[in-house]
C-alpha positions in Angstrom: 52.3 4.9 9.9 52.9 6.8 6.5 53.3 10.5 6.8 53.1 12.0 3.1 54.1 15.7 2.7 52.8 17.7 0.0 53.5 21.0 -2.1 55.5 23.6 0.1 55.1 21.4 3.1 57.4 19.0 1.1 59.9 21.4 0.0 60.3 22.5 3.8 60.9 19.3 5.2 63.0 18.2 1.8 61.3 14.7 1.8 57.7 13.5 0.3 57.0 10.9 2.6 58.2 8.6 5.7 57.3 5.4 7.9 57.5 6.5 11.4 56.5 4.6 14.9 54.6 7.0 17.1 53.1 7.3 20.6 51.0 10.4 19.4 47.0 9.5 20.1 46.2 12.8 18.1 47.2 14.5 15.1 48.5 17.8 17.2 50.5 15.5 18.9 52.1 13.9 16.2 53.3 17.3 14.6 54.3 18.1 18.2 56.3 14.9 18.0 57.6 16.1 14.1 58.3 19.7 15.0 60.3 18.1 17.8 62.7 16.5 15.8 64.4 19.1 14.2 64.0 22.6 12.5 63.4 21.9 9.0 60.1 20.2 10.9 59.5 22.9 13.1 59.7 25.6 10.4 56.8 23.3 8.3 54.7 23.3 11.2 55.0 26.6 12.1 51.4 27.8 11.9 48.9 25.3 11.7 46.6 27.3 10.5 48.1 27.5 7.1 47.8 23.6 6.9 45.5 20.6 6.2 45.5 17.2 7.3 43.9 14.0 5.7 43.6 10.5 7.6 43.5 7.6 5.4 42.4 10.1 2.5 39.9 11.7 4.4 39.9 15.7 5.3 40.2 15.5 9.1 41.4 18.2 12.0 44.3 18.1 14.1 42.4 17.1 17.2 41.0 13.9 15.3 42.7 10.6 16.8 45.3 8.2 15.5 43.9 5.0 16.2 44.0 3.0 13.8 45.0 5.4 10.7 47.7 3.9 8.5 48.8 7.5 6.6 48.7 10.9 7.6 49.2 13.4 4.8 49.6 17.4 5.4 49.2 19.6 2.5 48.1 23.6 2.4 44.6 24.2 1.7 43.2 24.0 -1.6 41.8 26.6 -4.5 39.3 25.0 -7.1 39.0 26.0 -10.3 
């Protein structure tokens, strides 16, 4: 699976993206899973609720299942303009 990391989210974790093997049936599990791997994780993931998730390129929350999505990208939320 392809995790992408995006503006500030990036910059805390210090890399854009990554292929990663997971057992994580949910996207809260999968950041439990990242947060667990070390601190520059943890410190991204910090409060969720300053975050946003898109499966295959489409908004999602962090209850919504893995199965069968090939990318996960977290971002913060979004102004338009």
């Amino acid at each position: 699976m392809d995790i992408l990391y995006f503006a500030w989210v990036r910059e805390r974790i210090g890399i854009p993206r990554e292929k990663l093997d997971t057992s994580a049936a949910t996207v809260a599990e999968l950041v439990e899973e990242l947060k667990a791997r070390e601190e520059r994780y943890a410190a991204a993931f910090a409060d969720l609720s300053a975050l946003r998730v898109a499966l295959d390129q489409d908004l999602s929350d962090f209850d919504a299942s893995l199965d069968g999505v090939r990318e996960v990208a977290f971002f913060p939320p979004m102004t338009g303009g």
